[in-house]
C-alpha positions as CSV (number, residue, x, y, z in Angstrom):
1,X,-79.0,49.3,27.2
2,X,-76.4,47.8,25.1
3,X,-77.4,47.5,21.3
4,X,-76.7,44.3,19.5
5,X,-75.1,44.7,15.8
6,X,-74.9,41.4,13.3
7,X,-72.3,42.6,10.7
8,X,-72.3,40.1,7.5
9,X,-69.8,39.2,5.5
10,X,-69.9,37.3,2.5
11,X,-66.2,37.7,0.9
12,X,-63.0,37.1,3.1
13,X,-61.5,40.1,0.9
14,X,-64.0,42.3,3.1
15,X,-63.4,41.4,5.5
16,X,-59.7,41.7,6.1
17,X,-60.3,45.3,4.7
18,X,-62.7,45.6,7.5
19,X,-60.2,44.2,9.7
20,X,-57.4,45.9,9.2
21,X,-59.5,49.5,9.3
22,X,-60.0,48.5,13.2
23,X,-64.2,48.1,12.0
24,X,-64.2,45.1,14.9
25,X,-63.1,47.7,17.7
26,X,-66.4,48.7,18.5
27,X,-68.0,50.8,21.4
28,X,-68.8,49.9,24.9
29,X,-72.4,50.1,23.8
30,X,-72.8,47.4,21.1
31,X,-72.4,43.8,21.1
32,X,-71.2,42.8,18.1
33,X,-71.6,38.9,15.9
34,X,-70.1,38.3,12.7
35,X,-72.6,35.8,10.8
36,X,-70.1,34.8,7.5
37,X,-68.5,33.0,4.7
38,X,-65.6,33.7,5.0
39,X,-62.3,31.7,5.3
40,X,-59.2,33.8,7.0
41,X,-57.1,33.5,9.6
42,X,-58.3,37.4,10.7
43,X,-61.3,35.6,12.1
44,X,-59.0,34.1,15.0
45,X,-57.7,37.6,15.5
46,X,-61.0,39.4,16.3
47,X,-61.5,40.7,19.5
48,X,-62.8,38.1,22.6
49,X,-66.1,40.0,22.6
50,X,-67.1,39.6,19.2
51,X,-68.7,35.9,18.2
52,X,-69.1,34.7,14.9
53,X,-71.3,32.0,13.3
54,X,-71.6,30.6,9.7
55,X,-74.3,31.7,7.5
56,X,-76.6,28.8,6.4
57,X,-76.1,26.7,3.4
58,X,-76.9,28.7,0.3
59,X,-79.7,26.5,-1.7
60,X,-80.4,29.6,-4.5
61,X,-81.8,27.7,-7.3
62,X,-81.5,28.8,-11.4
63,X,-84.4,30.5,-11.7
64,X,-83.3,32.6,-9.4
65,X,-80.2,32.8,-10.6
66,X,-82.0,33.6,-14.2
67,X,-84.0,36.9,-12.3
68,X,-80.5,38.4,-10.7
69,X,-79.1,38.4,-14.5
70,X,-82.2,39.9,-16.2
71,X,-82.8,42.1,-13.6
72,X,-79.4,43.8,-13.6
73,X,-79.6,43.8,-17.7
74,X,-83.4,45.5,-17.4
75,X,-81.5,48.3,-15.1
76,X,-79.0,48.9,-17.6
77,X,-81.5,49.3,-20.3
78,X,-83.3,51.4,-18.0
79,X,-80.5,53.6,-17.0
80,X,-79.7,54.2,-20.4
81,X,-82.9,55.5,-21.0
82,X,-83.4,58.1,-18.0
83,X,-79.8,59.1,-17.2
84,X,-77.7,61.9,-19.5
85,X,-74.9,58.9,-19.9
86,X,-76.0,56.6,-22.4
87,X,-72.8,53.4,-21.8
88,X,-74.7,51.5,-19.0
89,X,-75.3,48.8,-21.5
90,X,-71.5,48.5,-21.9
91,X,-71.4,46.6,-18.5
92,X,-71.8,42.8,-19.5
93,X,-74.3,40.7,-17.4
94,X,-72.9,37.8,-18.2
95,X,-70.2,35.4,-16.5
96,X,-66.4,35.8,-18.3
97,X,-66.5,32.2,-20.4
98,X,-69.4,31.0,-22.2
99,X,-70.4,27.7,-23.1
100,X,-73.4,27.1,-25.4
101,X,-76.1,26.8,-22.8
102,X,-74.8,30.0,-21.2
103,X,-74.5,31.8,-24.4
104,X,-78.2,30.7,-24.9
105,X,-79.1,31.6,-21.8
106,X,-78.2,34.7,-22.1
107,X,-79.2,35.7,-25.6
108,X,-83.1,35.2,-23.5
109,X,-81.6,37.4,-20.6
110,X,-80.9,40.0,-23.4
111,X,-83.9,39.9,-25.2
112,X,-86.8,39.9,-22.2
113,X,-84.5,42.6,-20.2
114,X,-86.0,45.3,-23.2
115,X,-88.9,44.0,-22.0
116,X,-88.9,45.0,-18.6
117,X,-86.1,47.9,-19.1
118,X,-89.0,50.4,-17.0
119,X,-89.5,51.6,-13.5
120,X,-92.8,48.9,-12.8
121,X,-91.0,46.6,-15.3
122,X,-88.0,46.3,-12.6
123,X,-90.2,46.5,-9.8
124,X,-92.1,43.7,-11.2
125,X,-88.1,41.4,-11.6
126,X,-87.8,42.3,-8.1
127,X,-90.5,41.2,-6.9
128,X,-90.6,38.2,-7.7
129,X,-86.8,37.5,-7.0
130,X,-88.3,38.7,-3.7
131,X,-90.7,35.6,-3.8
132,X,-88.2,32.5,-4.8
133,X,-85.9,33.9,-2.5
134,X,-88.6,33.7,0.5
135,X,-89.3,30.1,-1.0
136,X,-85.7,28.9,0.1
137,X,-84.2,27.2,3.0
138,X,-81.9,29.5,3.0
139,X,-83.8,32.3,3.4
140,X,-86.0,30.2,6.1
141,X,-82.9,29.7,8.2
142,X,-81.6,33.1,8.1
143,X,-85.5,33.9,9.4
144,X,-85.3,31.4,12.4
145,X,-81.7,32.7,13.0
146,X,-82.9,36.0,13.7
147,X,-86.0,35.3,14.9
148,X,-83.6,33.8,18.0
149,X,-80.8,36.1,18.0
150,X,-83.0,39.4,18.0
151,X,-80.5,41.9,16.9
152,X,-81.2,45.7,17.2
153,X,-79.3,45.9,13.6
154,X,-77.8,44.0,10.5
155,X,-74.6,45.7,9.0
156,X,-74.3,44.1,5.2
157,X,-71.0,44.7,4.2
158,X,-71.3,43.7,0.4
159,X,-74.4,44.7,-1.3
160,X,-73.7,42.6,-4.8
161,X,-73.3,38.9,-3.5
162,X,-76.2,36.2,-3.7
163,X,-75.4,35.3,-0.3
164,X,-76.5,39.1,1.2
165,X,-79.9,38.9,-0.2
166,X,-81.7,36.3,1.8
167,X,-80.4,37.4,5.8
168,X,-81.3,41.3,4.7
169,X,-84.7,39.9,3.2
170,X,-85.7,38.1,6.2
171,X,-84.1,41.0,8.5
172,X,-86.5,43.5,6.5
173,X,-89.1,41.2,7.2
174,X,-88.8,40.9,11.1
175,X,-88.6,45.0,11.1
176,X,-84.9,44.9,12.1
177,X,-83.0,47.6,10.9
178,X,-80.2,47.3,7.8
179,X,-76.9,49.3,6.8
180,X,-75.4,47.9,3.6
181,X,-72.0,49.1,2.4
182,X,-71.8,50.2,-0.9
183,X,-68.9,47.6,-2.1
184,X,-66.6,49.2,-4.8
185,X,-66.4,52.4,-6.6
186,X,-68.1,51.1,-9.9
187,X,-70.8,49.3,-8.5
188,X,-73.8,51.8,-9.1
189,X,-73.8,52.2,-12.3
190,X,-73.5,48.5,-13.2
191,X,-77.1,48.1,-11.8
192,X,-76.6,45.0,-9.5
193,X,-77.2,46.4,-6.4
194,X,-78.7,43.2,-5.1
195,X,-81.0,44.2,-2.0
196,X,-82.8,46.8,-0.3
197,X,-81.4,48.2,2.9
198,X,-82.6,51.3,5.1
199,X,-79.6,53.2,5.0
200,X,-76.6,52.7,2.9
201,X,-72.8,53.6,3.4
202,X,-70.8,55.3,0.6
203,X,-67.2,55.8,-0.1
204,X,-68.0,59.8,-1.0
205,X,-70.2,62.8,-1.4
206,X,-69.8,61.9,-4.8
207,X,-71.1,57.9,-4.7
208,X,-73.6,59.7,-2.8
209,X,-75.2,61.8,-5.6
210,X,-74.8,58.6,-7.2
211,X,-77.4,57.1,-5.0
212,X,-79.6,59.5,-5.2
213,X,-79.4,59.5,-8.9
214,X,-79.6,56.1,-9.4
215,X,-82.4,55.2,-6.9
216,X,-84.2,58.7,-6.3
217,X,-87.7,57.1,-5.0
218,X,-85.7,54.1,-2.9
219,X,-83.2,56.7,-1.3
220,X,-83.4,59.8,0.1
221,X,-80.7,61.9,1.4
222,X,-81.2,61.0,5.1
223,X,-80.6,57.2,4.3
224,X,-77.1,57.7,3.0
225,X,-73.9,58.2,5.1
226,X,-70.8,59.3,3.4
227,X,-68.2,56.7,5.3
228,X,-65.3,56.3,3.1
229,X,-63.9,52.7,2.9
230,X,-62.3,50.2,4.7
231,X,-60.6,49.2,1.4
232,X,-57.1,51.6,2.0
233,X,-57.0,52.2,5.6
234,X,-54.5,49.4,5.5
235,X,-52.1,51.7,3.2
236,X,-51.6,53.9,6.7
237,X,-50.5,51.1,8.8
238,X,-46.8,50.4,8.6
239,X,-47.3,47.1,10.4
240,X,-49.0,45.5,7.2
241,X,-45.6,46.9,5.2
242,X,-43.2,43.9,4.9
243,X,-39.8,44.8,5.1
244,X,-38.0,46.0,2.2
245,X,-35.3,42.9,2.4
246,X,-37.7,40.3,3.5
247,X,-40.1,41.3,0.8
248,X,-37.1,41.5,-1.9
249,X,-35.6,38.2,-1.0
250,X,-38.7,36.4,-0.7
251,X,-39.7,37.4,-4.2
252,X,-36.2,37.4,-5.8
253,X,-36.4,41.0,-6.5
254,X,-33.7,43.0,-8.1
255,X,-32.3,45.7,-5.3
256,X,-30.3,47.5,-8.1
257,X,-33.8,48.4,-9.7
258,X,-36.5,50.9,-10.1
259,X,-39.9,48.2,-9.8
260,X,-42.5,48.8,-12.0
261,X,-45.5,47.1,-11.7
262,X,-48.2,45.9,-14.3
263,X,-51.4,45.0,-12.6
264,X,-53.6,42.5,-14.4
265,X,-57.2,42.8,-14.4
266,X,-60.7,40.5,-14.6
267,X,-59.7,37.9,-17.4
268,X,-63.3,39.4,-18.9
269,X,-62.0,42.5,-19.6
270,X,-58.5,42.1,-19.8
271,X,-58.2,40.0,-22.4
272,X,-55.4,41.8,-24.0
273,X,-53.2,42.3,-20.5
274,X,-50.6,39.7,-21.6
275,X,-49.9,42.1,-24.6
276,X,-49.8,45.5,-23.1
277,X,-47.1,43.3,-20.4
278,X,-45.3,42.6,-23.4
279,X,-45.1,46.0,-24.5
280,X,-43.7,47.0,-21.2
281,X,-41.2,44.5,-20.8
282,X,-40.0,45.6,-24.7
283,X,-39.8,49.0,-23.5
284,X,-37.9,48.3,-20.3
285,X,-35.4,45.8,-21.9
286,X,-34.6,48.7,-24.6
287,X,-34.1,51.1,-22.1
288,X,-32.0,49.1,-19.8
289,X,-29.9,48.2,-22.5
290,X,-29.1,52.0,-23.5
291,X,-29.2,53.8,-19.9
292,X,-27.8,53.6,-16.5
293,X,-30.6,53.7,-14.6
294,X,-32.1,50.3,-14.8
295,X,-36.0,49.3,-14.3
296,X,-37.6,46.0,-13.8
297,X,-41.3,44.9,-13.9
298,X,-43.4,43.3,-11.7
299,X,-46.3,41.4,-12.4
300,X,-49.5,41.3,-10.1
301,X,-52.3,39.1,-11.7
302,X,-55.8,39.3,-10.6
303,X,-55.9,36.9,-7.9
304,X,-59.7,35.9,-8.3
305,X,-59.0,35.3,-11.7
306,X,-55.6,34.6,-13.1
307,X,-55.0,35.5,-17.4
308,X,-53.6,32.4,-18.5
309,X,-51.5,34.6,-21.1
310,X,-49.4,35.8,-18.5
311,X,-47.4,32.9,-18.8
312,X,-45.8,33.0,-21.7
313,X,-44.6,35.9,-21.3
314,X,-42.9,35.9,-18.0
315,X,-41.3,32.7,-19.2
316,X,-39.9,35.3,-22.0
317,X,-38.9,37.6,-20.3
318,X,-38.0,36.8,-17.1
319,X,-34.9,38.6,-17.2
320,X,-36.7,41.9,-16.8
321,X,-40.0,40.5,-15.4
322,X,-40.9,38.8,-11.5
323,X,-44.3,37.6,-10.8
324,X,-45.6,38.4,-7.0
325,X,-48.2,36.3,-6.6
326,X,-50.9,37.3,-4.0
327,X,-51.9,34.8,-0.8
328,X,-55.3,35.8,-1.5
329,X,-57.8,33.0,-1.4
330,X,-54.8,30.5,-1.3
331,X,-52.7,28.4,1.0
332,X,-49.1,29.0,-1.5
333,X,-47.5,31.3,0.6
334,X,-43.8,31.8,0.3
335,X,-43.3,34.8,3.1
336,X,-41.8,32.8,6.3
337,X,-44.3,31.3,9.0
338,X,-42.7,33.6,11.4
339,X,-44.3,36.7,9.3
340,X,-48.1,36.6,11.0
341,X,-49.2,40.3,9.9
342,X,-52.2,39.6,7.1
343,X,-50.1,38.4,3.7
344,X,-52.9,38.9,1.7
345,X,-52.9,43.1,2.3
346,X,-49.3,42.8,3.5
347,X,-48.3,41.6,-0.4
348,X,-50.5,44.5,-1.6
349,X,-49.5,47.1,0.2
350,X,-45.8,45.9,-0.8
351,X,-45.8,45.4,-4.0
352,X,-46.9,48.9,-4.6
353,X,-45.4,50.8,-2.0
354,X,-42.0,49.8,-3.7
355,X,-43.2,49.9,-6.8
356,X,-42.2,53.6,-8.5
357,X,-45.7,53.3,-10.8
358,X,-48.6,51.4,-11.5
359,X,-49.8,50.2,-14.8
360,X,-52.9,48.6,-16.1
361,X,-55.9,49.2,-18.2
362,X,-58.6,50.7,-16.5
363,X,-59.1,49.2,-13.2
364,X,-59.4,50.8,-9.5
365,X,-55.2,49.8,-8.9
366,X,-54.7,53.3,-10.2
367,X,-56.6,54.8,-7.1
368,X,-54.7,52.6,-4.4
369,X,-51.4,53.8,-6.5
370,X,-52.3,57.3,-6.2
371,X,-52.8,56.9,-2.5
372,X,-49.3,55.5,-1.8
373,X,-48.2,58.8,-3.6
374,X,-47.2,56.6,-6.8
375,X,-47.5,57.3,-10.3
376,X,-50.4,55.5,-12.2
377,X,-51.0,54.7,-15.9
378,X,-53.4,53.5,-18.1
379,X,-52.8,51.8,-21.4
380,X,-54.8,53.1,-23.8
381,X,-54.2,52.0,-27.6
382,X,-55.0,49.2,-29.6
383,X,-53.4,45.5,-29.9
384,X,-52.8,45.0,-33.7
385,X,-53.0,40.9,-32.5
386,X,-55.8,41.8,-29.8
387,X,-58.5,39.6,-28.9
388,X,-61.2,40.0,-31.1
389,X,-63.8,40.2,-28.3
390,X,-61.7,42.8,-26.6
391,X,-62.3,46.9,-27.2
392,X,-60.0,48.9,-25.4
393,X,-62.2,52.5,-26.4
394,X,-65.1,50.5,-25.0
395,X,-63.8,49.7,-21.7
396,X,-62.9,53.5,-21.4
397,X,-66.2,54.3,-21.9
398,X,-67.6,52.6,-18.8
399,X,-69.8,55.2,-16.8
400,X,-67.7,55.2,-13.7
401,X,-64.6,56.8,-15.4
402,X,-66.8,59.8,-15.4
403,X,-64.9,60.8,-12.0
404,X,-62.0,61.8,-14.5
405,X,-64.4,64.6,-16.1
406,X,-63.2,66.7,-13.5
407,X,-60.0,65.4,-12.9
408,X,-58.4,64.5,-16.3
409,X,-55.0,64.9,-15.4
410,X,-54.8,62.7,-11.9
411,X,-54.1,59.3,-14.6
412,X,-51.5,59.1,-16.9
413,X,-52.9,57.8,-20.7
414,X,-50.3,55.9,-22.8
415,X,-51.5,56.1,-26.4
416,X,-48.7,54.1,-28.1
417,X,-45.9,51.8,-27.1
418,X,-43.8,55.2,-28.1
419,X,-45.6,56.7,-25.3
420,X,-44.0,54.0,-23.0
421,X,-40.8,54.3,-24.1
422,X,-40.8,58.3,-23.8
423,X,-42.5,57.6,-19.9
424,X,-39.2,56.2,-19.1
425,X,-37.2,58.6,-20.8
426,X,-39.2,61.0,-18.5
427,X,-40.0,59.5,-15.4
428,X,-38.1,61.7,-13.2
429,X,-40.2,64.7,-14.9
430,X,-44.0,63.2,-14.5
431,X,-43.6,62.3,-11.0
432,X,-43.4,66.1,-10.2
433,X,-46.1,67.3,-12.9
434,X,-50.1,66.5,-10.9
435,X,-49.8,66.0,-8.2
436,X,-52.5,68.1,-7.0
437,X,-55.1,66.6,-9.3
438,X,-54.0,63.0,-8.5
439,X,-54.8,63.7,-5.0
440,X,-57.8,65.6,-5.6
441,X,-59.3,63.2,-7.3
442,X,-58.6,60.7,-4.9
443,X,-60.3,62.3,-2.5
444,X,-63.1,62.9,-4.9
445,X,-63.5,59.0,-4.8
446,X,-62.6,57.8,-1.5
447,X,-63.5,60.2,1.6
448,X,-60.4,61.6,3.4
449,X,-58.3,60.5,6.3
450,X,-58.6,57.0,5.1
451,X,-57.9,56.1,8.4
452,X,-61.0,57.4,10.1
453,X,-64.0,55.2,8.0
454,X,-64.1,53.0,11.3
455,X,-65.1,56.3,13.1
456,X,-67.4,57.7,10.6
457,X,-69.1,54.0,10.3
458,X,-69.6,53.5,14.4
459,X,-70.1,57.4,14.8
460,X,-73.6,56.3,12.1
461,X,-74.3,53.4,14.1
462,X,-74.8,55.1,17.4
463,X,-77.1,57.7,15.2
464,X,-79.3,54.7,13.5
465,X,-79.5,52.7,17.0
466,X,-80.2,56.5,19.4
């Protein structure tokens, strides 16, 4: 009897990754409905037998809103108590800008999560996040929806969002059976894993001692399959490559250059970016000057949430700096109508595959540029005009760096802006020094072949649903 499977997806940056690793091919033996948020034009491209439906409206209120913060700020507390690393507090619960009713409201957040920073104190949050999210229409929706459709399993593919919590609540409820996906490679320690599933899916063996360290009377090891991520597998397909002179032209790339590129992070914690830009573009724009060999830098901004410094200093130097901007989440898309291969990962995958190096400070880009075989670097000194908010030791301190301990040498550090200047000087030279621990590390993090987490994820299905 075939087995019917409703996969959720919240963001529509999951699911193109999901997409593109071929998750929608599935097996004779399930029926498969994607019940969503999601705006992309990947959703016309899924195969006939797959349906999709819109999740309900989303009618959350702020108390509820109120619980998620303190009960991700009560975790961290808690964490920080029972675990041998003591920087889970590091990780802000709060949103990026503040007015003065935020800042209030989270100065109470702060001060009732000590509060409830215990096991039954937690318990207690969740609970009763439990209970206003059972009062909803939302949740009652999600309930009937079900109720009707009757599946055999629910596949969450994001375990943080708002949005997840209510279908897997009422899912739990009616006894049907749920997978989440653990969504990024930081999210464990950070303490906002947002609902309860039966089994969970996890980039690596090592996410996976994670789990159980994290959650040791929730999970056990039987509820966790190692799957990789559907994040990369679209680094192994050349058809999401754009071609070198379409991708050059269409971004008024230099062809006589070696490409560089800075990758900007969350405006939150990369409130200095525009400045460690700056000291690239100096360092570039000496060397150039002084040397045959010529480099130029290219600029990828967060796309969710675009650092409003960056443009003062492209407009400065724009002889040795080019802005891609990504299609993500936007209808600006200067690539040619005639180029229908996803532009969101096909701008990606681009801009790093001819890229010689990534730079940024301290963000995941290093990983996808050590899986393209590329050279990644993290900035790590202080701004003399830095933000005042901003604490570049702190951000290195965050708990999931700990997957350098045994891999120190898979990132490059830059201490100084001397540092950059010598990296150039030297290029040539670090490309060759490594390797081995860049890709060991990689592998630590995101289980190997990439290409085969749509095979490890169905291969768990058929196991759950047997």
């Amino acid at each position: 009897m075939r087995k019917k499977i409703i996969s959720i997806f919240i963001g529509f940056q999951s699911f193109e990754n999901h997409y593109a690793s071929n998750f929608f091919d599935i097996p004779e033996e399930f029926d498969m409905h994607v019940w969503h948020k999601v705006k992309s034009s990947a959703l016309e491209k899924l195969p006939k037998s797959i349906t999709t439906s819109q999740l309900p409206n989303f009618d959350y209120n702020g108390k509820t809103d109120f619980l998620r913060y303190l009960k991700a700020k009560a975790t961290l507390r808690y964490n920080d108590k029972v675990q041998a690393n003591k920087n889970h507090l590091l990780y802000r619960v709060a949103p990026g800008e503040s007015n003065l009713k935020k800042k209030l409201k989270f100065s109470v957040i702060n001060l009732l999560s000590i509060f409830y920073a215990s096991k039954k104190g937690i318990q207690k949050l969740e609970d009763t996040f439990f209970k206003y999210t059972r009062e909803s229409s939302y949740y009652k929706e999600c309930l009937a929806y079900l109720t009707t459709e009757n599946p055999d399993l629910i596949y969450c593919s994001h375990q943080v969002s708002s949005l997840s919590l209510a279908p897997v609540v009422a899912a739990r409820d009616l006894g049907i059976k749920v997978v989440s996906f653990i969504h990024s490679w930081d999210n464990l320690p950070k303490g906002n894993k947002m609902l309860k599933a039966d089994h969970y899916y996890v980039w690596s063996e090592y996410m996976k001692e994670e789990m159980q360290q994290y959650y040791p009377d929730e999970v056990k090891n039987d509820n966790i399959t190692v799957t990789g991520t559907p994040q990369f597998t679209f680094y192994t397909k050349s058809e999401y490559l754009i071609p070198k002179e379409l991708f050059y032209k269409t971004y008024k790339l230099p062809l006589d250059k070696k490409l560089l590129c800075f990758s900007g992070n969350f405006t939150s914690i990369g409130m200095d970016d525009p400045l460690y830009l700056k000291d690239l573009a100096e360092s570039v724009k000496a060397y150039n000057e002084k040397n045959k060999d010529q480099y130029h830098v290219i600029l990828r901004a967060n796309p969710a949430d675009y650092n409003q410094g960056f443009v003062p200093i492209l407009k400065q130097y724009k002889d040795v700096i080019t802005e891609v901007i990504p299609t993500w989440n936007t209808d600006e898309n200067p690539l040619p109508i005639s180029y229908n291969v996803n532009s969101n990962l096909g701008v990606l995958y681009s801009t790093l595959y001819y890229s010689e190096a990534i730079f940024n400070i301290g963000s995941t880009m290093a990983l996808d540029a050590i899986l393209l075989k590329k050279l990644a670097f993290y900035c790590h000194y202080n701004q003399p005009n830095g933000h005042k908010d901003f604490n570049i030791d702190r951000l290195y301190q965050f708990v999931h760096f700990k997957t350098f301990d045994k891999h120190p040498k898979a990132v490059h550090v830059l201490r100084s802006t001397e540092d950059i200047k010598n990296m150039l000087y030297n290029f040539d030279t670090l490309k060759l020094k490594n390797m081995e621990a860049r890709q060991n590390w990689a592998e630590s993090v995101a289980a190997h072949p990439l290409e085969k987490v749509q095979q490890r994820m169905h291969t768990a299905f058929k196991k759950l649903l047997s």
